[in-house]
N, C-alpha and C positions, 0 to 999 in steps of 0.2 A: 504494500500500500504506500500511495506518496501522499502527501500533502501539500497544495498549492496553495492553499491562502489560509492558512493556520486552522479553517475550519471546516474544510468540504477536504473529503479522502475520497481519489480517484483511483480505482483500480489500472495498472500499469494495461494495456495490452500485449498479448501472448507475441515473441517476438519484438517487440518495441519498435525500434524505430528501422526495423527491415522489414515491418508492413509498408514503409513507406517506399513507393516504385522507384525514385531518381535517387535515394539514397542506397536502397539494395543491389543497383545498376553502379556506382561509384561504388562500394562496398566490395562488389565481385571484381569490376576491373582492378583494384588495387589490390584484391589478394591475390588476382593468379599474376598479377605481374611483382606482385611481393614476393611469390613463388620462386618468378624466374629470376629476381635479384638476391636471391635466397643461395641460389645455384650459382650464379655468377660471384659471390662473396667468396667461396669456395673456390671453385672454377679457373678462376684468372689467376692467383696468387699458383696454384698448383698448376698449369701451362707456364709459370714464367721459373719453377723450380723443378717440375719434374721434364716440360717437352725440353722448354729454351734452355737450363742448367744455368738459370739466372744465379746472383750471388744473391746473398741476403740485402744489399743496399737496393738493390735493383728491386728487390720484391716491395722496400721502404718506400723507393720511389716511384712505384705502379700506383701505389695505395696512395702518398700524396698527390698522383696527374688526376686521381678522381676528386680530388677536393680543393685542388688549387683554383679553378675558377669562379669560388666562392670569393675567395681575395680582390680577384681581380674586377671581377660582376657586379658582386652580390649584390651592392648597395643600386649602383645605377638601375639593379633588373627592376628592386623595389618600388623605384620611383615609376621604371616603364610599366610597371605592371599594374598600380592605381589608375593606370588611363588607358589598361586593355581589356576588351573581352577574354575571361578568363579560359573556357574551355576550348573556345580552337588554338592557343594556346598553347594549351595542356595536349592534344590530338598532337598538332605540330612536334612538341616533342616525343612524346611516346612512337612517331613515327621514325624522327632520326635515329632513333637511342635502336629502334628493331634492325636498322641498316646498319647501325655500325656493327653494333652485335655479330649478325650474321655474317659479316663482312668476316672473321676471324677463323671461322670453320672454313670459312672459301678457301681462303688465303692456307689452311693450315694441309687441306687435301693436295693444294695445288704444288705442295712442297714450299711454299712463298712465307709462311710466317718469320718473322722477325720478332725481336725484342720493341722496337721502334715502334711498329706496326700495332705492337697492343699498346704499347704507352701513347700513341695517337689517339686510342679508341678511348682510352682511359679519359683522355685530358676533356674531348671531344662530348662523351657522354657526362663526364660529368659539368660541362656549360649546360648541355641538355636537361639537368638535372635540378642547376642554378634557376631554371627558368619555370621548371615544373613545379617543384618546389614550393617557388613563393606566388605561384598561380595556385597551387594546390589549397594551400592554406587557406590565402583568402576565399577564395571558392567555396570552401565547406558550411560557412557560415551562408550563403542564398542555398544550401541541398535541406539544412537544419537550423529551424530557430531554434533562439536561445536555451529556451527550455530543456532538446534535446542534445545539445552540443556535447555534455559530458560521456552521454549512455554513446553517441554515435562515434567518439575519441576513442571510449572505451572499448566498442568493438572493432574499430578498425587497428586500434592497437593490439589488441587481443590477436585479430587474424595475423596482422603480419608477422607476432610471435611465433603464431601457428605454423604460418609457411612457412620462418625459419628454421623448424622443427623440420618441417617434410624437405623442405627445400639442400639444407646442408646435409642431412642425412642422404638424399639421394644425389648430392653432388659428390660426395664420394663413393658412393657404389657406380654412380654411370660414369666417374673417372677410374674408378679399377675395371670396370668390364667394358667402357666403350673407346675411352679416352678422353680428358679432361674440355677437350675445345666442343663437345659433342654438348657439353652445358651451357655454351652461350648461343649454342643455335634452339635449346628450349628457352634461354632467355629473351630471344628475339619474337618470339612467337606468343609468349605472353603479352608481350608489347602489344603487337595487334590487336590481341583480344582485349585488352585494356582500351585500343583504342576504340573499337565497336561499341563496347560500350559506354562511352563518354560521347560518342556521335548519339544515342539513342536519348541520352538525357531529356528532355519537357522542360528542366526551371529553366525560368526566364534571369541573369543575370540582372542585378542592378546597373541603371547607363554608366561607362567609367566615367572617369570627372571631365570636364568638360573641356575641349583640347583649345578653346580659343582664351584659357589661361594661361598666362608667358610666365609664370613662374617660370626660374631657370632651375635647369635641373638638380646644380648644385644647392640651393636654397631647397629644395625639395627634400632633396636627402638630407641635409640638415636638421629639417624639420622630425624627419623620423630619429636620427641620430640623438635627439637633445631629449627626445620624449624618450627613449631607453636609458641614457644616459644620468639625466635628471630623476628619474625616477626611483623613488626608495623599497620599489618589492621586483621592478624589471630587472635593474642593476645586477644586485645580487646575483640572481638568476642566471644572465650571461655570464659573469663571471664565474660562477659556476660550471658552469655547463663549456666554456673554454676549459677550465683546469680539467676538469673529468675527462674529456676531450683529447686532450694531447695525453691525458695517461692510460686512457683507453687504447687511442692507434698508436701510441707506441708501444705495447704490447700486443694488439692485433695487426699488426705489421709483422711481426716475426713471431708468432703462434705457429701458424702451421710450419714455418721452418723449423723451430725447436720443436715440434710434434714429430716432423720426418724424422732430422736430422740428429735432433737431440733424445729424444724419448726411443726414438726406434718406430714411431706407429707407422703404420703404411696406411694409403689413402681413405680405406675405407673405414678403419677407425678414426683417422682425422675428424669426416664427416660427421662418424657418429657422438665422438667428443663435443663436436662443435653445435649438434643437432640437441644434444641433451643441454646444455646451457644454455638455447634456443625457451626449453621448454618454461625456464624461468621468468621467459617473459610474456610465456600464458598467463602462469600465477599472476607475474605482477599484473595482467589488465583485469582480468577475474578480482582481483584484491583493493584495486584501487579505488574504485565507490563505495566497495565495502567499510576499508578503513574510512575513507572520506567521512562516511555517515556517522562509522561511530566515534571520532574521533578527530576529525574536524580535518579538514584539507591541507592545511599548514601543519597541525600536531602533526599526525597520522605519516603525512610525506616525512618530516624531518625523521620518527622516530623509526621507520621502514628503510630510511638510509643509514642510519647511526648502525643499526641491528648488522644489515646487509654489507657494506663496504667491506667491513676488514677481510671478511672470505677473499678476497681477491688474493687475501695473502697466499690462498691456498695454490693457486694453480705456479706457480714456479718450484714448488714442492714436486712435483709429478715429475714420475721414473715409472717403468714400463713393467707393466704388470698392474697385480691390485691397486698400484700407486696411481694408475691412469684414473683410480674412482677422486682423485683428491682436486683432477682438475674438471671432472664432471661439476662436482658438489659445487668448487669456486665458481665455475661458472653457470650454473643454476641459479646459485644464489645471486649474485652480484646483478644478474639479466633479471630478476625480479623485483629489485628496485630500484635498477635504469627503469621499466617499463611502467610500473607504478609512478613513478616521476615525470615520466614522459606525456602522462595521462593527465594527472593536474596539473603539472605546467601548462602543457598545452592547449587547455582549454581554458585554463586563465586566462591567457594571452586574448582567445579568441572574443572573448565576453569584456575582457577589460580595456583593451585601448580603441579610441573612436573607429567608427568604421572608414572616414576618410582617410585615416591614416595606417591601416591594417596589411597595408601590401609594404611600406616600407619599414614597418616594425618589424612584421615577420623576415624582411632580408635584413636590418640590423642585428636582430638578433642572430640570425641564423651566421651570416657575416663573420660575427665576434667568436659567436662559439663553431665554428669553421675553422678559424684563421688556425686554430692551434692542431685542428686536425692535420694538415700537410706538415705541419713541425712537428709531431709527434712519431708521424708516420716515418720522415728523414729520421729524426733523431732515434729512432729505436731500429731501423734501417742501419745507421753509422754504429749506434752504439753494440749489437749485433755482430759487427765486425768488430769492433776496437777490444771490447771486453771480455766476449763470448754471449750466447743464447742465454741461458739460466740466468746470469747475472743481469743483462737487460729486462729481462721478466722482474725479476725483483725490484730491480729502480723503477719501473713504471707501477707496478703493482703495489709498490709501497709509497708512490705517491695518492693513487686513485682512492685508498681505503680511508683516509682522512679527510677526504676535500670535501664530506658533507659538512664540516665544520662550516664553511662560507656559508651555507644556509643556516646554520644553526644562528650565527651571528648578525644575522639580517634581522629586521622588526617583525618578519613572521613569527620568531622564535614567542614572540608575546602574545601571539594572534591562536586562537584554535581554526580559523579559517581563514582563507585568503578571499580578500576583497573581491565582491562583484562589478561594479563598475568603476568608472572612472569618472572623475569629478573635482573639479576647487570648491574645497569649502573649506573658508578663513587662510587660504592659503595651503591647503591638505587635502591629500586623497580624501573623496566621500569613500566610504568604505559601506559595503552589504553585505550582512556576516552571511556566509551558503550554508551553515548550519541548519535553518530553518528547518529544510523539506532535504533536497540532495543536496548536496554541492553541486553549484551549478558550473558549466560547462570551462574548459581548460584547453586548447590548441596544441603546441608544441612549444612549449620557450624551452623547453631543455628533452626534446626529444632529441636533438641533435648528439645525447651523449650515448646513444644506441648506434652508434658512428661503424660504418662496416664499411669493406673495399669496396662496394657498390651503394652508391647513394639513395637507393630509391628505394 
């Protein structure tokens, strides 16, 4: 039962918000192409270690060409993006991203693959990705009103755990039995079907802002800049979500190296390694309105990270045998409250900064907590070489287990819930405690710390 106005209790409908047709239609195409990104996280790092006998920096800086165009983009995309139609857009890119994809299996029949060739496809899809991205976002709020924003976060967060689950598990079983590039030609074909259904959509788009405003573009981005910046609950949040970031891909930059190389596992344990810490971040979407509700969205997230971080200590522990259960566990856990996080951050975001300004908060933010992804991914690339495998797990890992502290120290630490709108009053966020009924809805501000070799 929910409650919308403190005194009328509405029963939920069966399904929720996948009775609704253009959101069940966006729901599907992002989980089978979550699927094939699922496949390619896996896929690409193991083509540039097992086909091309890349070195461990090389596979560092696969991993940064897919996030570097955040750097260079991200902020201008936000500005273009408040004054585009969001879904042909969104079509446009899921079209490129199918071509490059498939472009890799061609090239790799033809005897023609190269190292180059994938860090082309790399840099390329992830501009594709830049664009999708913060079309994506904005977009989700005209598929769901407010009301639903959290439950629809929630399952979409939920599936794409899901298909990291199916998805990593069977990128290593179809790179032991078919060959690793045979995963980016099911990643291309997800794309498609993603794109079918984003053609099929009905909502009508809000008009974007109106182009005969000469704002320059740099005063635009500013604008988004100064409202993250400035602000005493987004702040934090980026900053966060950068530190978690660079400590994340610099140990999933060289995981599956020290999987092969160091642990001993072969492909299809890799997979399965990486598919059971996947499953954590079922959990986490299953758990996060839950705690929400009883325990307020602010409590609830901080104390679901505080619990979860340290495991991460566990996974540089792992040596081959029963020891491989220690980097399941770490990575179970630690993917249960990245995705729990990812759930109310990001539908804060979506509920709390104006909508005029919502296409270049989502690139600010995404932006800040980006930039650290390609430094992460070099630097545990270099470090990988300079120091050995095991030891680079450790420095990252024994960075990442503390960094809920930044939230802890932010003014949510006082809050049982995070603010619903946004508002001056006396010079101060208005604040709407989401205790009420659910916690109300959350986007992504720190979904970006579920950061994999493929962006989508």
């Amino acid at each position: 039962m929910d409650t919308t106005d403190g005194a009328t209790a509405i029963e939920r409908p069966r399904f929720g918000v996948l009775r609704q047709r253009d959101f069940r239609l966006l729901w599907l195409g992002e989980t089978t192409s979550g699927l094939g990104t699922s496949i390619t996280t896996v896929a690409l790092p193991l083509i540039a270690v097992v086909v091309l006998k890349s070195d461990t920096f090389a596979v560092g800086a696969l991993a940064a060409a897919v996030w570097l165009p955040w750097l260079v983009i991200g902020l201008p995309v936000g500005a273009w993006v408040d004054r585009m139609r969001r879904r042909p857009l969104m079509i446009a890119c899921d079209l490129a991203a199918a071509l490059l994809y498939a472009s890799v299996p061609v090239a790799a029949w033809c005897d023609a693959l190269t190292y180059t060739h994938l860090l082309v496809v790399a840099l390329a899809c992830g501009v594709a990705s830049v664009f999708f991205s913060t079309a994506y976002h904005a977009f989700l709020p005209a598929v769901l009103d407010g009301r639903d924003l959290l439950e629809g976060n929630a399952k979409l967060q939920g599936s794409e755990a899901g298909t990291r689950v199916l998805g990593r598990g069977a990128a290593g079983l179809i790179a032991q039995a078919f060959g690793a590039v045979l995963g980016l030609l099911v990643d291309a074909v997800t794309f498609l079907i993603s794109t079918v259904c984003l053609a099929l959509l009905r909502v009508r788009e809000p008009a974007p802002e109106n182009p005969v405003d000469r704002t320059t573009l740099r005063r635009r981005i500013g604008e988004g800049l100064r409202f993250v910046l400035h602000d005493r609950y987004l702040r934090p949040m980026v900053v966060y979500g950068a530190v978690a970031n660079l400590a994340l891909m610099g140990y999933q930059a060289v995981q599956i190296v020290f999987l092969v190389r160091t642990v001993g596992a072969n492909p299809a344990t890799v997979g399965v390694l990486i598919m059971i810490g996947s499953l954590g971040g079922v959990l986490g979407a299953l758990l996060a309105g839950a705690v929400g509700r009883r325990f307020g969205t602010a409590r609830g997230m901080l104390a679901m990270q505080a619990f979860t971080g340290p495991f991460a200590l566990l996974l540089p522990l792992t040596v081959p045998g029963a020891g491989l259960l220690l980097f399941a566990l770490g990575g179970f856990t630690v993917g249960t409250g990245i995705t729990a996080c990812n759930v109310v951050l990001g539908s804060f975001r979506q509920t709390y900064c104006p909508p005029r300004l919502l296409g270049r908060v989502v690139a600010t933010t995404m932006v800040i907590n980006h930039s650290t992804i390609p430094l992460g991914s070099l630097l545990g690339g270099w470090l990988g070489d300079a120091v050995g495998l095991r030891p680079t797990m450790w420095i990252m890992t024994g960075l990442l287990a503390p960094c809920w502290l930044i939230l802890a120290l932010s003014p949510m630490r006082g809050r049982r819930d995070l603010p619903q709108g946004y508002g001056p009053v006396d010079g101060r966020t208005a604040d709407a405690g989401l205790g009420a009924t659910e916690p109300q809805a959350t986007g992504t501000a720190a979904e970006e710390c579920a950061a994999d070799v493929s962006p989508r």
